[in-house]
C-alpha positions in Angstrom: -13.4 -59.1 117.2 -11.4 -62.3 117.1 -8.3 -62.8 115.8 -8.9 -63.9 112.5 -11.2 -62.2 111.8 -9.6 -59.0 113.2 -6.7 -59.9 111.0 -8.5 -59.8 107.7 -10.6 -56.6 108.4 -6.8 -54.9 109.4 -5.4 -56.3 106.3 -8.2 -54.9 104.4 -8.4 -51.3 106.1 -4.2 -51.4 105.8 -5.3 -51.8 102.2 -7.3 -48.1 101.5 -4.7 -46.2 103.9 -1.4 -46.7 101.9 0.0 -50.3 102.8 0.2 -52.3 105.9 3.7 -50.8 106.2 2.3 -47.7 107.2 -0.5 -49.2 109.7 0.1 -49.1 113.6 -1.4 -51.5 115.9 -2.4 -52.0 119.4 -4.1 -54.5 121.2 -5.8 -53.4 124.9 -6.3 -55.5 127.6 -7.8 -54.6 131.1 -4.3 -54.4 132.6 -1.6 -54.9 129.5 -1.5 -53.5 126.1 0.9 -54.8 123.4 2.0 -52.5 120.7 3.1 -53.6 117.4 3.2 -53.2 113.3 -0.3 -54.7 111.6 2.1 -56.5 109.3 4.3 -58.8 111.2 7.6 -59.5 111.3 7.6 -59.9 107.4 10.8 -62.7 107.5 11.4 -62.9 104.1 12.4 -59.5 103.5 14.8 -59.6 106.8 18.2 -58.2 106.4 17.4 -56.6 103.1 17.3 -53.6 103.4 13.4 -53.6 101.7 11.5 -53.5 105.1 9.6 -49.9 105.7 10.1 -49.0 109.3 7.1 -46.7 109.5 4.5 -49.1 110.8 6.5 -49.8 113.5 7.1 -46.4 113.9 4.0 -45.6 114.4 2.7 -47.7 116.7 5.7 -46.5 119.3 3.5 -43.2 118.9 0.8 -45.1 120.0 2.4 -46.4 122.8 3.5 -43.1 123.2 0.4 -41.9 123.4 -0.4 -44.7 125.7 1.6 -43.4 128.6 1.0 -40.2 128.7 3.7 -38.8 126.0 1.6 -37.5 123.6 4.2 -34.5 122.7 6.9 -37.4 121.5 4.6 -39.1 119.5 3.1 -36.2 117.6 6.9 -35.1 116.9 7.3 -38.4 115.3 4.0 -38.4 113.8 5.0 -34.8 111.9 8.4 -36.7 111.1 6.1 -39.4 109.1 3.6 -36.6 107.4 6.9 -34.6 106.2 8.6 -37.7 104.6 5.8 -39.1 102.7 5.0 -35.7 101.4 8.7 -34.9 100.8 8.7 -38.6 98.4 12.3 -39.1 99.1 14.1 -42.0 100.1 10.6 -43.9 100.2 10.5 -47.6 100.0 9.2 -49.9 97.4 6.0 -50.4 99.0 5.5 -46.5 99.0 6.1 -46.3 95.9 10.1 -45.5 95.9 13.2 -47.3 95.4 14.6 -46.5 99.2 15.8 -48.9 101.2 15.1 -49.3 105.2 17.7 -47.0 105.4 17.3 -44.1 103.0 13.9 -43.6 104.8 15.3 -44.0 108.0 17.8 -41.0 107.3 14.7 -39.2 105.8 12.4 -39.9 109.0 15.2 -38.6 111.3 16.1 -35.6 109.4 12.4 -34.8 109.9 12.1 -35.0 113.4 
């Protein structure tokens, strides 16, 4: 669908799945494809510390995926699934009072 109205129904779907910080994206064209977090660039939260890194995270995995490292990203995907069902060092959005780095140190020490 179109931009907008691609937009809103990813907003919407972010919505029932945890967050748009937790929402990969990836955009396919016949020769390119453009990986990237549902949610932006989110400026007003820049430098922080408040921004959740998994969105982004996750849509490396699908880029991953995309060229034909599927192993890599399913580490990283087991590293997301362990923290969120550990709870610790989880950021506001998620329900936690982490910061960008607390569950950066939790997504690495579960890879």
């Amino acid at each position: 669908m179109e931009n907008l109205f691609g937009d809103v129904i990813s907003d919407l779907c972010a919505g029932l799945v945890g967050g748009l910080g937790l929402v990969p994206g990836a955009n396919f064209g016949t020769g390119y494809a453009v990986f990237e977090a549902v949610h932006g660039s989110a400026p007003d939260i820049a430098g922080k510390g408040l921004a959740n890194p998994m969105a982004l995270l996750r849509s490396a995995v699908l880029l991953l995926e995309h060229i034909g490292q599927a192993q890599a990203g399913r580490r990283i995907e087991d590293s997301v699934r362990k923290t969120l069902q550990a709870g610790r060092g989880l950021t506001r959005d998620l329900g936690g009072d982490g910061t960008t780095a607390s569950l950066t140190e939790q997504l690495i020490a579960n890879l």
